[in-house]
DSSP file (Angstrom, degrees, kcal/mol; ACC not computed):
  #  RESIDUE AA STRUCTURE BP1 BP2  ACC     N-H-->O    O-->H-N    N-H-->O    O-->H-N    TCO  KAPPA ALPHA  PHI   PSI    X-CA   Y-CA   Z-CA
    1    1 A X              0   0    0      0, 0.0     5,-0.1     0, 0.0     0, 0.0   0.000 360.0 360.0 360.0 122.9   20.9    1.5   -9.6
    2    2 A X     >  -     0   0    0      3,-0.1     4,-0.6     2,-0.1     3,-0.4   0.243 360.0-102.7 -27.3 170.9   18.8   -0.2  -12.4
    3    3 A X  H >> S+     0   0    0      1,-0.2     3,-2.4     2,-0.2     2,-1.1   0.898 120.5  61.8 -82.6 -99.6   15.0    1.3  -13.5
    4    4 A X  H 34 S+     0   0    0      1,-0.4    -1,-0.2     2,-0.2    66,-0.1  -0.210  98.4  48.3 -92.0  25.1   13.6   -1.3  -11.5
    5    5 A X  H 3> S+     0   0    0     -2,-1.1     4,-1.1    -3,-0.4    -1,-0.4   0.500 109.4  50.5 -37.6 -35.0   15.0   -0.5   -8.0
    6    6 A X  H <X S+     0   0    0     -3,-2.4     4,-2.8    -4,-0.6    -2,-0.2   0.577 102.5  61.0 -94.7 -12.8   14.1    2.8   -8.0
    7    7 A X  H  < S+     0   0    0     -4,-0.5    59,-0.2     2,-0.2    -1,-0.2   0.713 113.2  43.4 -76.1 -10.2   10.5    1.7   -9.1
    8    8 A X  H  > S+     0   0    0      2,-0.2     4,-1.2     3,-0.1    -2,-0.2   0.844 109.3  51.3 -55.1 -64.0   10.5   -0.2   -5.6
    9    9 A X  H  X S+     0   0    0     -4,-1.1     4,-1.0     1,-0.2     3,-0.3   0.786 107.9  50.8 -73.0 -40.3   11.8    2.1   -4.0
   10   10 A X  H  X S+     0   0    0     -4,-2.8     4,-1.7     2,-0.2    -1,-0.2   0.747 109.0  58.2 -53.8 -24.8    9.0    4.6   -5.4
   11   11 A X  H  > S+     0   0    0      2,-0.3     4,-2.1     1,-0.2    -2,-0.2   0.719 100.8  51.2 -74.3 -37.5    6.3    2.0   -4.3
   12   12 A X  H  < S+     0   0    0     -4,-1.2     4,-0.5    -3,-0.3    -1,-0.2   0.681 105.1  56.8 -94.6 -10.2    7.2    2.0   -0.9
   13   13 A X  H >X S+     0   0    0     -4,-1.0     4,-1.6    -5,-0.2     3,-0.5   0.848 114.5  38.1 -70.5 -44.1    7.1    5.7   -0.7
   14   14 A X  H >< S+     0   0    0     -4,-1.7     3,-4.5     1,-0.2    -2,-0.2   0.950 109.7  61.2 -81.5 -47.7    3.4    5.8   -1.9
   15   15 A X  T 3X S+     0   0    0     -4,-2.1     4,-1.0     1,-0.3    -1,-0.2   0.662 111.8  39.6 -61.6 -11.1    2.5    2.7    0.1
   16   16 A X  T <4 S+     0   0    0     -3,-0.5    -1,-0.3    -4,-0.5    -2,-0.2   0.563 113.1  54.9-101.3  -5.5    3.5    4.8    3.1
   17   17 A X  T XX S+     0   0    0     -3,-4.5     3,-3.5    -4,-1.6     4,-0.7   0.802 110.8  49.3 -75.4-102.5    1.7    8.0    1.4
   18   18 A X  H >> S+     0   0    0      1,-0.3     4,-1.2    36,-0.2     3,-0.8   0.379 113.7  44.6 -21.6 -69.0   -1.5    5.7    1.2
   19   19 A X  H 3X S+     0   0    0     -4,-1.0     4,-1.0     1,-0.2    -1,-0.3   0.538 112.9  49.3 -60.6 -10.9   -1.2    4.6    4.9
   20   20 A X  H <> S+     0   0    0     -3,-3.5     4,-2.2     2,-0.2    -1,-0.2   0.857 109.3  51.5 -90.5 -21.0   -0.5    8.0    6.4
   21   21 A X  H <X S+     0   0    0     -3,-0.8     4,-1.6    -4,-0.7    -2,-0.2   0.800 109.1  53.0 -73.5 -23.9   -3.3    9.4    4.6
   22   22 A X  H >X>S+     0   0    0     -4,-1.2     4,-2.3    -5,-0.3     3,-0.8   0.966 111.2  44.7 -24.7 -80.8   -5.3    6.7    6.0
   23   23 A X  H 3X5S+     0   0    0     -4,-1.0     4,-1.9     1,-0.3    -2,-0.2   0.862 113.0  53.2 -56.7 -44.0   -4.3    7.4    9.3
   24   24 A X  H 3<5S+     0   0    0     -4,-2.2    -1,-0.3     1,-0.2    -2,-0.2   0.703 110.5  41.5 -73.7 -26.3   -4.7   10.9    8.8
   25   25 A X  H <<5S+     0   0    0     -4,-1.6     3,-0.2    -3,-0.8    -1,-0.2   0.693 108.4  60.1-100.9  -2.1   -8.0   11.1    7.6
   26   26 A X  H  X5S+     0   0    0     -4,-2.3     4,-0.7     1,-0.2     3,-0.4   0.657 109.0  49.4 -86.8 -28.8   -9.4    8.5   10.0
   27   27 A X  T  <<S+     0   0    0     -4,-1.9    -1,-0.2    -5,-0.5    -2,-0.2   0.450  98.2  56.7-130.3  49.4   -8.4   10.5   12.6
   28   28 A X  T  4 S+     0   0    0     -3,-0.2    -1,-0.2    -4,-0.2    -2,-0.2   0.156 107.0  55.7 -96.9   2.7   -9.6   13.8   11.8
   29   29 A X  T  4 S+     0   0    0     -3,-0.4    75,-0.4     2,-0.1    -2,-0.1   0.468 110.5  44.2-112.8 -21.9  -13.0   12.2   11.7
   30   30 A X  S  < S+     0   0    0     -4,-0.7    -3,-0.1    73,-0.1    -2,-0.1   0.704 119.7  39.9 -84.8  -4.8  -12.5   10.8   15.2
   31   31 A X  S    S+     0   0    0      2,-0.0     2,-0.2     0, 0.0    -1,-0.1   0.421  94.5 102.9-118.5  -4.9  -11.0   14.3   16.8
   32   32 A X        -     0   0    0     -4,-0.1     2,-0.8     2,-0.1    -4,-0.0  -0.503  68.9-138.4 -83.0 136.4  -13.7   16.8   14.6
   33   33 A X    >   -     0   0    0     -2,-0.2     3,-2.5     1,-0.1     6,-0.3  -0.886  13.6-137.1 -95.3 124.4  -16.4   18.1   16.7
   34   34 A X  T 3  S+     0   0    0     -2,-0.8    -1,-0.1     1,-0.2    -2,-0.1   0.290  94.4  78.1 -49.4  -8.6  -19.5   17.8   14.3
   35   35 A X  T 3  S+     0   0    0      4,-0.1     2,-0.3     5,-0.0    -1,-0.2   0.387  83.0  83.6 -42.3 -37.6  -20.6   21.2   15.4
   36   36 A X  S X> S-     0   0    0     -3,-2.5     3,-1.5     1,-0.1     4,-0.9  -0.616  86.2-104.6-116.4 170.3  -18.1   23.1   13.2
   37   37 A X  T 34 S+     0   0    0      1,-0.3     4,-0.5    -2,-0.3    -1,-0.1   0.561 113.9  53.2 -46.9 -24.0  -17.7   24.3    9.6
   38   38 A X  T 3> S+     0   0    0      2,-0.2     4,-1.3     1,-0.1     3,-0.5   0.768 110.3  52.2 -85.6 -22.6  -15.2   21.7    8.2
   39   39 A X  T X4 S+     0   0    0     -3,-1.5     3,-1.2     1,-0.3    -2,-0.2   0.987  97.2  64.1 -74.5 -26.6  -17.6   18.7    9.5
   40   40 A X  T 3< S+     0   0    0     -4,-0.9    -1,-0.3     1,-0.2    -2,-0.2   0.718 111.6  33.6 -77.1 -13.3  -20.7   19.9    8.0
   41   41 A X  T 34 S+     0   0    0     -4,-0.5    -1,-0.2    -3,-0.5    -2,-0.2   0.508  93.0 117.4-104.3  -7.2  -19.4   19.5    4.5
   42   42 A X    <<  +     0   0    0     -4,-1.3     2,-0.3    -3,-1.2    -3,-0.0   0.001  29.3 169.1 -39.7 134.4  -17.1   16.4    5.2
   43   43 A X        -     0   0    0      1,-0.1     4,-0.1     2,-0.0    64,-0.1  -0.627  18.0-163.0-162.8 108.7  -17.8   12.9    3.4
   44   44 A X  S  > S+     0   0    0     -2,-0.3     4,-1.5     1,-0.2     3,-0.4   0.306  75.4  79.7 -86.7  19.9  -15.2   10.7    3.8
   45   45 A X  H  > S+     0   0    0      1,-0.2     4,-3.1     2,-0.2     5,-0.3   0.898 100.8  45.5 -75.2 -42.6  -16.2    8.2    0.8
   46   46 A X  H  > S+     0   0    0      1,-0.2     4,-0.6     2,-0.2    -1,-0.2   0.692 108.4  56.9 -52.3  -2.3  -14.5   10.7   -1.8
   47   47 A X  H >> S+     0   0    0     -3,-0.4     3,-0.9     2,-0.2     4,-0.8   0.937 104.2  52.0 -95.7 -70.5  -11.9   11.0    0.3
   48   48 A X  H 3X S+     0   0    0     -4,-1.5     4,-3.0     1,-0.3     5,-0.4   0.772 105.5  48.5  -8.6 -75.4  -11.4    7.6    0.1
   49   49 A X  H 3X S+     0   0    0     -4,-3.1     4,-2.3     1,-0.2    -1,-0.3   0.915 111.9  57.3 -52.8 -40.6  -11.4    7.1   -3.8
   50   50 A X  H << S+     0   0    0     -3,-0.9     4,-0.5    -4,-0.6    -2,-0.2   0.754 108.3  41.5 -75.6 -29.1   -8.9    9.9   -3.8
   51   51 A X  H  <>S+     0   0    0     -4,-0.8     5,-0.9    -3,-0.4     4,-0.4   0.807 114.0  52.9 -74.4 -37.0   -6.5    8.2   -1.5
   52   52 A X  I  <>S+     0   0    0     -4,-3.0     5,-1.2     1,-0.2    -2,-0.2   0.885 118.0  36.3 -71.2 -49.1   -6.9    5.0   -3.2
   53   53 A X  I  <5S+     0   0    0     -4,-2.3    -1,-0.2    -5,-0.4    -2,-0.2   0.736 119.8  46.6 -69.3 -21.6   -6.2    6.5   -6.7
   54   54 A X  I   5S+     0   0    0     -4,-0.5   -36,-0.2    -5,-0.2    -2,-0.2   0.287 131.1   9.5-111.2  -5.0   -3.6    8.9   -5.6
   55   55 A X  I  >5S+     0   0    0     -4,-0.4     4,-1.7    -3,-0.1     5,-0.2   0.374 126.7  36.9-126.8 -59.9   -1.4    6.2   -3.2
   56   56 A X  I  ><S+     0   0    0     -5,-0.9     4,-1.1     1,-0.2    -3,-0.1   0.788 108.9  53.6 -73.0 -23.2   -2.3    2.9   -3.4
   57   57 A X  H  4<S+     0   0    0     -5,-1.2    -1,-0.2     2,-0.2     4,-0.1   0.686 114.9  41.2-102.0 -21.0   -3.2    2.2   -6.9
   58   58 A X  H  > S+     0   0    0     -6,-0.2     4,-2.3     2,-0.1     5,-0.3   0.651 104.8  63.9 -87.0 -22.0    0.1    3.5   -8.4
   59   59 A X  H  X S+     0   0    0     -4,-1.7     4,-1.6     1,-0.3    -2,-0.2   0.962 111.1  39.9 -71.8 -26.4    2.1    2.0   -5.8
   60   60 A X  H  X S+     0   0    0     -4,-1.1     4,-1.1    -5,-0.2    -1,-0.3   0.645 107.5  60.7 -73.4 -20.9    0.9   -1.4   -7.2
   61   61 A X  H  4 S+     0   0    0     -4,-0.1    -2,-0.2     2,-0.1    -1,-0.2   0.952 113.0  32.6 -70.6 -34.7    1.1   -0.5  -10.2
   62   62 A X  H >X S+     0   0    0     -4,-2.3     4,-2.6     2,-0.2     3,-2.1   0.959 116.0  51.9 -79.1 -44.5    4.9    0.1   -9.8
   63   63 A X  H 3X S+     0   0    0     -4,-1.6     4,-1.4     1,-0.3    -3,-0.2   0.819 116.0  50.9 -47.5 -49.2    5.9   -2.8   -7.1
   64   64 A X  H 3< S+     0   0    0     -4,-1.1    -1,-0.3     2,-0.2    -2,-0.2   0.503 112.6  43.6 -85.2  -3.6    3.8   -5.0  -10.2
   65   65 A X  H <> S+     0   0    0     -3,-2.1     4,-2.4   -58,-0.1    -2,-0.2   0.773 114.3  53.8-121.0 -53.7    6.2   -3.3  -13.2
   66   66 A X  H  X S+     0   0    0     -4,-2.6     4,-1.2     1,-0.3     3,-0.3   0.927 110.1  42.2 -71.8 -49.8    9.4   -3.9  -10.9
   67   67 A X  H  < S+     0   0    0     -4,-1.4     4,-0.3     2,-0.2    -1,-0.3   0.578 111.1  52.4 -43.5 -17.3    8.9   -7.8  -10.3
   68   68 A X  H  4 S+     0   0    0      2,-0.1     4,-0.4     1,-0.1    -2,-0.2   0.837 109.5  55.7 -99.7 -25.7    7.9   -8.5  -13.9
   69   69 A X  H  < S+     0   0    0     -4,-2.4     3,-0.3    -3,-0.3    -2,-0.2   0.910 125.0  22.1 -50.0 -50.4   11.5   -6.5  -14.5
   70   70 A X  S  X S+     0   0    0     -4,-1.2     4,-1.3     1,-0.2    -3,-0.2   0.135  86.9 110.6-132.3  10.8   13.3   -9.0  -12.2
   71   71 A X  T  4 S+     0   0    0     -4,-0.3     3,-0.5    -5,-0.2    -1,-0.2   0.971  82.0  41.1 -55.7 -40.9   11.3  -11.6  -12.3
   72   72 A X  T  4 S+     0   0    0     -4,-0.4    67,-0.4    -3,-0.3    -1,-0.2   0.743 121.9  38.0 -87.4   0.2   13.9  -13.9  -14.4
   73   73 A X  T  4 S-     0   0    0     -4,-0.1    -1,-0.2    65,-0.1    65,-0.2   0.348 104.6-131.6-115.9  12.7   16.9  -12.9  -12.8
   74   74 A X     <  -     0   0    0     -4,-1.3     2,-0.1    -3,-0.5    60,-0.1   0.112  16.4-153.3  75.9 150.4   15.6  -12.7   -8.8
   75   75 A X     >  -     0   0    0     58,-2.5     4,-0.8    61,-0.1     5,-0.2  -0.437  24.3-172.3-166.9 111.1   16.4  -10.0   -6.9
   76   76 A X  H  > S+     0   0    0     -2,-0.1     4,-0.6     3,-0.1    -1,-0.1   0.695  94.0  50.7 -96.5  14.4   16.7   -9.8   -3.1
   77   77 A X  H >> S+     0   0    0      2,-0.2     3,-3.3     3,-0.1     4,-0.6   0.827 120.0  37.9 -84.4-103.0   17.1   -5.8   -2.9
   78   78 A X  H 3> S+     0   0    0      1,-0.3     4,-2.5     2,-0.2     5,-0.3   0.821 115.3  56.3  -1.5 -73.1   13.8   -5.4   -5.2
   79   79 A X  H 3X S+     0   0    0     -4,-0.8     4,-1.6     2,-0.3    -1,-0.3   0.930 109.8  48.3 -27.8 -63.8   12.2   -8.5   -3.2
   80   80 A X  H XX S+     0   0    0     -3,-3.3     3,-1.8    -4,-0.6     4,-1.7   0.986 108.5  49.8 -80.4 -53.8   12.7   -6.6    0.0
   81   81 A X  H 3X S+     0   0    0     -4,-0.6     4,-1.3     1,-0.3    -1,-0.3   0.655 107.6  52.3 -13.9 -43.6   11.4   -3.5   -0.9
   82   82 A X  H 3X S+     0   0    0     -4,-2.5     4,-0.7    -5,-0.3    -1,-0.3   0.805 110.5  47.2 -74.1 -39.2    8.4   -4.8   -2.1
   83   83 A X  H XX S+     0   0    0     -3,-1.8     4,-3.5    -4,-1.6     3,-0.8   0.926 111.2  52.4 -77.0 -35.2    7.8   -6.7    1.1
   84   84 A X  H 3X S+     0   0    0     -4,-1.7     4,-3.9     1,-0.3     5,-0.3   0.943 109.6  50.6 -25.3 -52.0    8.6   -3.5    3.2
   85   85 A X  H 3X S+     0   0    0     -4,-1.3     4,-1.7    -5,-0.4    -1,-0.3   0.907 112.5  51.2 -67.3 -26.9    5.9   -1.8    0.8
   86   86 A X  H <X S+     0   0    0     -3,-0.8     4,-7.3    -4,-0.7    -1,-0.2   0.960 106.8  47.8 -76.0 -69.1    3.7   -4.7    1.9
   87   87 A X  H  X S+     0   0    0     -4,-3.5     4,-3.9     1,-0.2    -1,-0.3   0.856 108.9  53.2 -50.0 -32.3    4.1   -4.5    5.4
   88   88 A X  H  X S+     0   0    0     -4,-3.9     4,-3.0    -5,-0.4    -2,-0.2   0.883 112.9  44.9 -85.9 -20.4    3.4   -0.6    5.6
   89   89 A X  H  X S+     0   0    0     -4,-1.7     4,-2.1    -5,-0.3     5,-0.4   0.981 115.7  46.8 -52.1 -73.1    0.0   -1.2    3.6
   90   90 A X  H  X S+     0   0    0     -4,-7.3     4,-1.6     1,-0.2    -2,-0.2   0.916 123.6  40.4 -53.8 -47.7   -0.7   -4.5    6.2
   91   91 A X  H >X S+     0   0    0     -4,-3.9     4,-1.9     1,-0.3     3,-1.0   0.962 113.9  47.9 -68.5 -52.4    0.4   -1.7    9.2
   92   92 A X  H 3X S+     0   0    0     -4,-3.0     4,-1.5     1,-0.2    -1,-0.3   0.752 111.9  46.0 -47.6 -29.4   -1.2    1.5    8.1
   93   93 A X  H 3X S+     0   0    0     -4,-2.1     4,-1.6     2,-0.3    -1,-0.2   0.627 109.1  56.0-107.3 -11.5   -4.6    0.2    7.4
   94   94 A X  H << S+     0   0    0     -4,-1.6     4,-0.3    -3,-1.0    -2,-0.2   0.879 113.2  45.7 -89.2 -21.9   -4.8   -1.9   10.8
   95   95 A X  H >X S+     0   0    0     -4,-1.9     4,-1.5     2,-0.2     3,-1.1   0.894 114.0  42.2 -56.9 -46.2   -4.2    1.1   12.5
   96   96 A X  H 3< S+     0   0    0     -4,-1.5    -1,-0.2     2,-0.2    -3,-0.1   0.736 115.0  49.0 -71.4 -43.0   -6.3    2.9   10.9
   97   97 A X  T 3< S+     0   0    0     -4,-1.6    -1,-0.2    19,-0.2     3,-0.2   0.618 101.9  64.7 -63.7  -6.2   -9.0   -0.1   11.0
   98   98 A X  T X4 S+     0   0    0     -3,-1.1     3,-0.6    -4,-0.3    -2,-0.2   0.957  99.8  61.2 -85.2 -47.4   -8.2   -0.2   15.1
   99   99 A X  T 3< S+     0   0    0     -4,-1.5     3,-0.5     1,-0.3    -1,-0.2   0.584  79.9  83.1 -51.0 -16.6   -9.9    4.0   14.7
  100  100 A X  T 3  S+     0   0    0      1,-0.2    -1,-0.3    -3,-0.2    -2,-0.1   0.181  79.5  62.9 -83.3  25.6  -13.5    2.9   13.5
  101  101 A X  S <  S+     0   0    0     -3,-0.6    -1,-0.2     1,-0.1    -2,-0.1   0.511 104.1  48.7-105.8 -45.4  -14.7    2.2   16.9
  102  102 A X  S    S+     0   0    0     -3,-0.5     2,-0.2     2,-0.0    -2,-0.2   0.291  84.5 107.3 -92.2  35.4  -14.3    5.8   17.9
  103  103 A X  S    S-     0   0    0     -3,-0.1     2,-0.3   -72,-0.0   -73,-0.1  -0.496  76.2-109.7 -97.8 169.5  -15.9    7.5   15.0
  104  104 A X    >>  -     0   0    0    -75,-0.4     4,-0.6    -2,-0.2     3,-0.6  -0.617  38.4-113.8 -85.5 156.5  -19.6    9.4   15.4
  105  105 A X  T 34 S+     0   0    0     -2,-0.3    -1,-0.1     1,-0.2    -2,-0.0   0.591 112.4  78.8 -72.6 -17.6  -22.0    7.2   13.4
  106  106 A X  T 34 S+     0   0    0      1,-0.2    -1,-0.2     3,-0.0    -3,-0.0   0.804 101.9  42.4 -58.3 -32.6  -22.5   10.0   10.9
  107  107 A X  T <4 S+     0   0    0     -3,-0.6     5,-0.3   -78,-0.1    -2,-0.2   0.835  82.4 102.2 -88.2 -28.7  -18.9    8.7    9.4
  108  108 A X     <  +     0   0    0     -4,-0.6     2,-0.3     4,-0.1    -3,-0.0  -0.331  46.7 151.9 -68.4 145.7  -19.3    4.9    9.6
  109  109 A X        -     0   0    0    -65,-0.1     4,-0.1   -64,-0.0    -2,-0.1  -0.700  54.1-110.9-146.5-169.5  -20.0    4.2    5.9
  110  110 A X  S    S+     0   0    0     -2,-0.3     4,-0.4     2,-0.1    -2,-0.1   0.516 116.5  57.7-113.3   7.8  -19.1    1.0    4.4
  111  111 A X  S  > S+     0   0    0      2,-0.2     4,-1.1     1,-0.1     3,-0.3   0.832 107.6  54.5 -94.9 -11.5  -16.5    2.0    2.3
  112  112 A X  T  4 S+     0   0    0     -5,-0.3     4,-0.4     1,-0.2    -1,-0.1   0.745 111.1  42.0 -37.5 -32.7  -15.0    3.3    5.5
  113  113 A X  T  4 S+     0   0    0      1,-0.1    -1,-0.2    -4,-0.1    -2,-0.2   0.576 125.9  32.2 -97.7  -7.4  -15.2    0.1    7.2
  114  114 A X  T  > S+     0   0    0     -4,-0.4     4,-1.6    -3,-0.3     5,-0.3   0.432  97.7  75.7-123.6   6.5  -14.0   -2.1    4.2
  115  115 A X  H  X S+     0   0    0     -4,-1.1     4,-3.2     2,-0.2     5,-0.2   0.976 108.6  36.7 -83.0 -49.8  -11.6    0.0    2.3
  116  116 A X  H  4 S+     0   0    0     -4,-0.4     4,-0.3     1,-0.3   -19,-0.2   0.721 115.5  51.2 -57.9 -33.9   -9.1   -0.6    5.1
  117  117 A X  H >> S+     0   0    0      2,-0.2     3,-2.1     1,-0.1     4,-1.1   0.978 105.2  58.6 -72.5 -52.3  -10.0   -4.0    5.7
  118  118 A X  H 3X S+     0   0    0     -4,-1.6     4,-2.2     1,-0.2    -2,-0.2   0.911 112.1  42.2 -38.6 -54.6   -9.7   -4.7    1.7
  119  119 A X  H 3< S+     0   0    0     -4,-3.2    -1,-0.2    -5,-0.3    -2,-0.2   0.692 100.8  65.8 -77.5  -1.0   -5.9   -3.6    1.9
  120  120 A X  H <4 S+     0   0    0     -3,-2.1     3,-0.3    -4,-0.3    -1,-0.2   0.600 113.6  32.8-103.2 -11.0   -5.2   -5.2    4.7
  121  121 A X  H  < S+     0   0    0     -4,-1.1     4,-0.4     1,-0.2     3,-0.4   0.750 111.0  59.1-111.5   8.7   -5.8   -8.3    2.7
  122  122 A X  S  < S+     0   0    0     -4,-2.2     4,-0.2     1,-0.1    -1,-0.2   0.224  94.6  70.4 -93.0   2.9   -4.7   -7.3   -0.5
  123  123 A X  S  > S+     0   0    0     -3,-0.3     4,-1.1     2,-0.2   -33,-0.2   0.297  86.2  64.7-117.8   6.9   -1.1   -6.6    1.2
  124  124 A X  H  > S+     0   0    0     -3,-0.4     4,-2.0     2,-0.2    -2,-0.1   0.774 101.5  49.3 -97.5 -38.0   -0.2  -10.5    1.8
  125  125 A X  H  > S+     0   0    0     -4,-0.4     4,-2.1     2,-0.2    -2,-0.2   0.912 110.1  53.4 -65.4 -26.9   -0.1  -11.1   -2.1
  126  126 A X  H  > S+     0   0    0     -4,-0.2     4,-1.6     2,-0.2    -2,-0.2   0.953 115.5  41.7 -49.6 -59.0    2.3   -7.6   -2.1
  127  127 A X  H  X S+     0   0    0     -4,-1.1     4,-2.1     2,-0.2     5,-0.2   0.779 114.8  53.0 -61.6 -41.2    4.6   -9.6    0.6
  128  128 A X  H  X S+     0   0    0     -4,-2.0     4,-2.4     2,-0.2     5,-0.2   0.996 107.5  42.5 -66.8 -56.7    4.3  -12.7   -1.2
  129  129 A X  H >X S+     0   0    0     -4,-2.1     3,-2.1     1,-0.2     4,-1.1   0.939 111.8  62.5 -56.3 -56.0    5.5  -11.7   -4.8
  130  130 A X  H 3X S+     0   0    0     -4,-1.6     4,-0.6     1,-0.4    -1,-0.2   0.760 106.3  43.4 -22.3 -64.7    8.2   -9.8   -2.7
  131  131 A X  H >X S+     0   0    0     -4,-2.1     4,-3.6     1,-0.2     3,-1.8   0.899 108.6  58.7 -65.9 -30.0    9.4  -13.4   -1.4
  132  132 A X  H <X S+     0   0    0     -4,-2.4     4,-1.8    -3,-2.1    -1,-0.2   0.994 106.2  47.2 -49.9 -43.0    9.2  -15.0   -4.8
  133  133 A X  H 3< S+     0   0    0     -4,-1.1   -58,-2.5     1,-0.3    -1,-0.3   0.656 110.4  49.0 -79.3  -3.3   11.5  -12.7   -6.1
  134  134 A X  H << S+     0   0    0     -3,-1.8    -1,-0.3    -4,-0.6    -2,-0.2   0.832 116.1  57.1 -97.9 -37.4   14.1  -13.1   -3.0
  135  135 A X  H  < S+     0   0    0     -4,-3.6     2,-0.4    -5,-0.1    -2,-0.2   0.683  80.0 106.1 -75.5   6.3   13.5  -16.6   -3.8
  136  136 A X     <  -     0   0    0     -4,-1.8     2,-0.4    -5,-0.3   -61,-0.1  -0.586  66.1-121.0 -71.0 131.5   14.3  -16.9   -6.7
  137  137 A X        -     0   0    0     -2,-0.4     2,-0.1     1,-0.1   -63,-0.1  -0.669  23.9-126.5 -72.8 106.3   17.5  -18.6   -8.4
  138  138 A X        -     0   0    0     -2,-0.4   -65,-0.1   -65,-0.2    -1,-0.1  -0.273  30.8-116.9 -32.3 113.8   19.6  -16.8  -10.4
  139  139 A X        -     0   0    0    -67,-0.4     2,-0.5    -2,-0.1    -1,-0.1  -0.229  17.4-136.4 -63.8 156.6   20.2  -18.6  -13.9
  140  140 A X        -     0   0    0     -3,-0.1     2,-0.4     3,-0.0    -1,-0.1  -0.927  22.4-128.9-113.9 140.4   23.5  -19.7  -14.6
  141  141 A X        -     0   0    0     -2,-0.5     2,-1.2     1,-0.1     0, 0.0  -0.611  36.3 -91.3 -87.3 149.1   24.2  -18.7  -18.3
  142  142 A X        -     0   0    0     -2,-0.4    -1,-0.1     1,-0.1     0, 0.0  -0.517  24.5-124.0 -50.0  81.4   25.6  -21.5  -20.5
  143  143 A X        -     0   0    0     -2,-1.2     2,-0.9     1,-0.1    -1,-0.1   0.230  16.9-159.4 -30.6 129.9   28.8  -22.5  -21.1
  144  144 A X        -     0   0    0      1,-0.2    -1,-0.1     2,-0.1    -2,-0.0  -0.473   9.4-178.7-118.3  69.9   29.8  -22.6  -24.8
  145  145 A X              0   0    0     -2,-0.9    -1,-0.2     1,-0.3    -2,-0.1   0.453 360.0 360.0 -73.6  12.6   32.8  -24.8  -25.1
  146  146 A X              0   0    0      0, 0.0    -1,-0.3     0, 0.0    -2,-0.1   0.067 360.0 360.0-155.6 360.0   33.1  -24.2  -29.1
């Protein structure tokens, strides 16, 4: 396989690290009884930055490195992969937005309530370059008759 398949394929592994961790820390803050030793020291904004720097922000970086790789020749392996990664960003983070209802009010923050919201629109331009690249037309090289 080419560099920039497996840089796809690395993208949609963190874009589904960034949505489980999502998921996972949104609900530990709905299932923790505030009572006990892990809540009192809890703050999910840091939590936050850490996920966002440690999932989401390399997995765009690579999904952005692998379309500018295959931008001029198309690709519809690369392409789908990239919408895959798209879709588990768009899924994780509405699940994860569906959880803020049941939180204690000590947790609602606003980067709680907008980090998810932010990715859930930031994941249709993910889906989109994806499609460029499956639509795209392979060049035909030039024939050189002398």
């Amino acid at each position: 396989m080419a560099v920039e398949k497996w840089l796809a394929i690395t993208s949609v592994g963190l874009f589904a690290m960034f949505a489980g961790e999502m998921i996972s820390v949104y609900y530990f803050m709905m299932t923790v009884p505030l009572d006990s030793v892990v809540a009192q020291g809890f703050s999910p904004d840091p939590k936050l930055i850490q996920f966002v720097s440690i999932g989401v922000a390399p997995a765009g970086i690579l999904a952005a490195v692998a379309f500018i790789m295959s931008r001029n020749y198309g690709s519809k392996q690369i392409g789908t992969l990239i919408i895959v990664g798209g879709i588990i960003l768009l899924a994780g983070n509405i699940i994860a937005y569906s959880m803020i209802d049941s939180f204690p009010e000590i947790y609602v923050t606003d980067a709680v309530v907008f980090v998810p919201l932010l990715f859930v629109i930031l994941s249709a331009p993910v889906m989109g370059v994806g499609a460029s690249l499956i639509l795209k037309r392979k060049k035909r090289p030039k024939k050189e008759f002398f």
